[in-house]
N, C-alpha and C positions, 0 to 999 in steps of 0.2 A: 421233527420226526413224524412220520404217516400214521396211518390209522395201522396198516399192517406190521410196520418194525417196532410200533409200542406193542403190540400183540402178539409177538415171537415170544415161543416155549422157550423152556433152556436149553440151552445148547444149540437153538433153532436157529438157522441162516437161511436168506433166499438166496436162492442158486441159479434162476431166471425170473424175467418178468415178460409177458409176452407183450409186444406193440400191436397197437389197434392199427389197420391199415388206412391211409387215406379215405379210399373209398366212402368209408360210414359220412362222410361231409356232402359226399355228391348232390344231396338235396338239400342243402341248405345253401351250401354255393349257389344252386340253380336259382334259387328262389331269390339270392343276393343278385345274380343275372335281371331274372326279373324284373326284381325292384329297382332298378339302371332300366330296363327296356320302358318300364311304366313312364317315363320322363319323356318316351315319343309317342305316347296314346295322343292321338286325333280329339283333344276334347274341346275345341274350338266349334269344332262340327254339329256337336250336341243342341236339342233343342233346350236345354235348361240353362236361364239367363245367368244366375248364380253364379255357376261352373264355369261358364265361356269367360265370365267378368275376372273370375279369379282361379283361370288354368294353371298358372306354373304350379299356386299353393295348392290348388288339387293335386297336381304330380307330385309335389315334393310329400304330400300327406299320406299319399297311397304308396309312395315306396317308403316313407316311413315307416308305413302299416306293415311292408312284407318284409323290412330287415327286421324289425322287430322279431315275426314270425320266424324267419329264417335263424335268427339268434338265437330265439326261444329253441326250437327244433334242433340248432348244432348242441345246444347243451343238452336236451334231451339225447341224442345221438349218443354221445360221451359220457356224460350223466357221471362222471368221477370213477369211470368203470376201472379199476385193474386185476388182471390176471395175473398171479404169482406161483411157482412153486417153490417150494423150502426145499429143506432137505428130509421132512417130514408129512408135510402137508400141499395142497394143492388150495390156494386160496382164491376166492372171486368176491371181489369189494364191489360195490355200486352207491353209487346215491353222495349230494352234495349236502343237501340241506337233513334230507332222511336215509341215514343210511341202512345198508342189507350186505350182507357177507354170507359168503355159503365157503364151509372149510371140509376140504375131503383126505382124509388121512391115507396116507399114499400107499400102506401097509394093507387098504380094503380094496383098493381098484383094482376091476380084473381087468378091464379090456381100454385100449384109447385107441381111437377111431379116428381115420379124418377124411376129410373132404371137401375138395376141390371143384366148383364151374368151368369152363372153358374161360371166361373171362376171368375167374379163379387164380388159373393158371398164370394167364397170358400177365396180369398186374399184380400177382405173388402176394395170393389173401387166398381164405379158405374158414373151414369151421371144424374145430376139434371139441369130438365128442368121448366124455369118461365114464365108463361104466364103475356103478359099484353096487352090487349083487342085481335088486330090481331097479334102482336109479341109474338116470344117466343125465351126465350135465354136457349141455353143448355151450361153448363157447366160439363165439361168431368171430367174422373180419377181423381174422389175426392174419398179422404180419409175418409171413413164413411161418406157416402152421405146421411143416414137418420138423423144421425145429423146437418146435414147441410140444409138438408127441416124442418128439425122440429125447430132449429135455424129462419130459412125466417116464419116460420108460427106465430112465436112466437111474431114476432117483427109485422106481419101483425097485428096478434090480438091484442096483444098490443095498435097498430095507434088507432085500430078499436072501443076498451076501450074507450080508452081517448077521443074521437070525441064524444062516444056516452055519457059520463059523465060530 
């Protein structure tokens, strides 16, 4: 069981979870690119005797260096992020080791926002943003983000039902 399903109110259910879109990887792949490209650095060339003596374990040291990096960086990326809505609340988890949670009760949101890049569009990611009175939480590179406002609007109207019935 998660950090969020041991944490549901009574009666509480999630009703969505939003997926993070590829994209948030793009630069940690790259960097994994990289550290493959470092394995054809010219270091034979070099004037330093050391190096030229012992090129491949230079190569192989320096892409170790950048998948490391690139590793380090996709878990930063991700960071144990999830986005969830209940049928009460709008929850955002973060963190592996230290974690953060921000919970917004669905009953105080007035306004959800979103928005889409042209590249946005084109690979189906975007950023939904929640008003509630002076705050607003944006949540980034969601995976079909009008699903995911029309998901929060759902459950608003919903509250908004049942109070008024």
């Amino acid at each position: 069981m998660g950090f969020i399903e041991s944490n549901l109110m009574k009666d509480e259910q999630v009703t969505f979870e939003a997926q993070f879109h590829p994209v948030v990887y793009w630069g940690p792949i790259l960097l994994f690119i990289l550290g493959f490209a470092s394995l054809l650095l010219p270091i034979e060339q070099l004037q330093n005797q050391w190096l030229t003596e012992h090129a491949w374990a230079t190569r192989i040291g320096l892409m170790s260096f950048i998948w490391i990096i690139a590793l380090i960086r996709a878990i930063e990326v991700h960071g144990g992020k999830r986005y969830v809505v209940t049928n009460r609340r709008l929850i955002f988890k973060r963190g592996i080791v230290r974690r953060r949670s921000h919970e917004l009760l669905l009953r105080k949101c007035e306004g959800v926002q979103t928005e889409q890049s042209i590249l946005g569009r084109i690979l189906g990611y975007g950023s939904v943003s929640v008003t509630t009175g002076e705050v607003t939480n944006t949540y980034d590179y969601i995976r079909n983000p009008m699903r995911f406002s029309t998901m929060i609007n759902q459950m608003i109207d919903g509250l908004t039902r049942d109070k008024a019935e």
